[in-house]
C-alpha positions in Angstrom: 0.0 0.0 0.0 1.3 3.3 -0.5 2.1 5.4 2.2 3.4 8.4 0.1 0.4 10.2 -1.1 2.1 13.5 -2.5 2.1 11.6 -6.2 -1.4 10.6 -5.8 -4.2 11.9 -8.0 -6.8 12.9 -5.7 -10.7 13.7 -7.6 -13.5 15.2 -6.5 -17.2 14.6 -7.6 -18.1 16.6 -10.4 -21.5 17.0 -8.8 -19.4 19.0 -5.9 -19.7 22.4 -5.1 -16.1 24.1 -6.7 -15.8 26.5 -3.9 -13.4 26.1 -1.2 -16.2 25.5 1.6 -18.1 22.9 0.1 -18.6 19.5 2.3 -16.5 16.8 -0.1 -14.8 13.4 -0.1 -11.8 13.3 -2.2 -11.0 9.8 -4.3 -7.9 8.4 -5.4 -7.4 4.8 -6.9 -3.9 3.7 -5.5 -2.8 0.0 -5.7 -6.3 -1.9 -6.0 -7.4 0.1 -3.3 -9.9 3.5 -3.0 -8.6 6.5 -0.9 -10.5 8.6 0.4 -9.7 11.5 2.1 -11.9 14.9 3.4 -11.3 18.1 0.3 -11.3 20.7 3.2 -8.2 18.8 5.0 -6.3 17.2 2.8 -3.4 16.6 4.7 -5.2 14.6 7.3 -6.3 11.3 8.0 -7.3 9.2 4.8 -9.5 6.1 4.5 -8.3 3.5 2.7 -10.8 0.8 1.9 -10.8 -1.9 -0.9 -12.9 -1.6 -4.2 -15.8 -3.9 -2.9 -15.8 -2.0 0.3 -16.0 1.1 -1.5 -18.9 -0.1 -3.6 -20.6 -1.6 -0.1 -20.2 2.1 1.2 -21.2 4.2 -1.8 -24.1 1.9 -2.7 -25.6 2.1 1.1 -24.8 6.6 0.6 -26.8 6.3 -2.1 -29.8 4.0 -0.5 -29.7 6.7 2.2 -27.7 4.5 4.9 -30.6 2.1 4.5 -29.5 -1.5 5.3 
């Protein structure tokens, strides 16, 4: 896993707000694995999860947080 994340590509939704204030996960695809990390602080902590744990989470953000 990498631990050096100042060659990463980090993306934000295009469906974010563009201004600086805006509440947004940042996404970067590093060695099989989904980081994510929060746009407003992105030199602190950063989840890393793998891609069908990212799909788990996403898919139950999109139901809502339903089960």
């Amino acid at each position: 896993m990498a631990s050096d994340f100042s060659t990463v590509h980090w993306r934000k939704s295009s469906r974010s707000g563009q201004d600086e204030n805006s509440e947004c996960v940042e996404l970067a695809a590093i060695e099989r694995q989904v980081a994510v990390r929060d746009s407003k602080d992105p030199d602190g902590p950063r989840l890393m999860l793998t891609a069908s744990q990212w799909n788990a989470l996403s898919g139950r953000i999109k139901d809502g947080g339903k089960a």
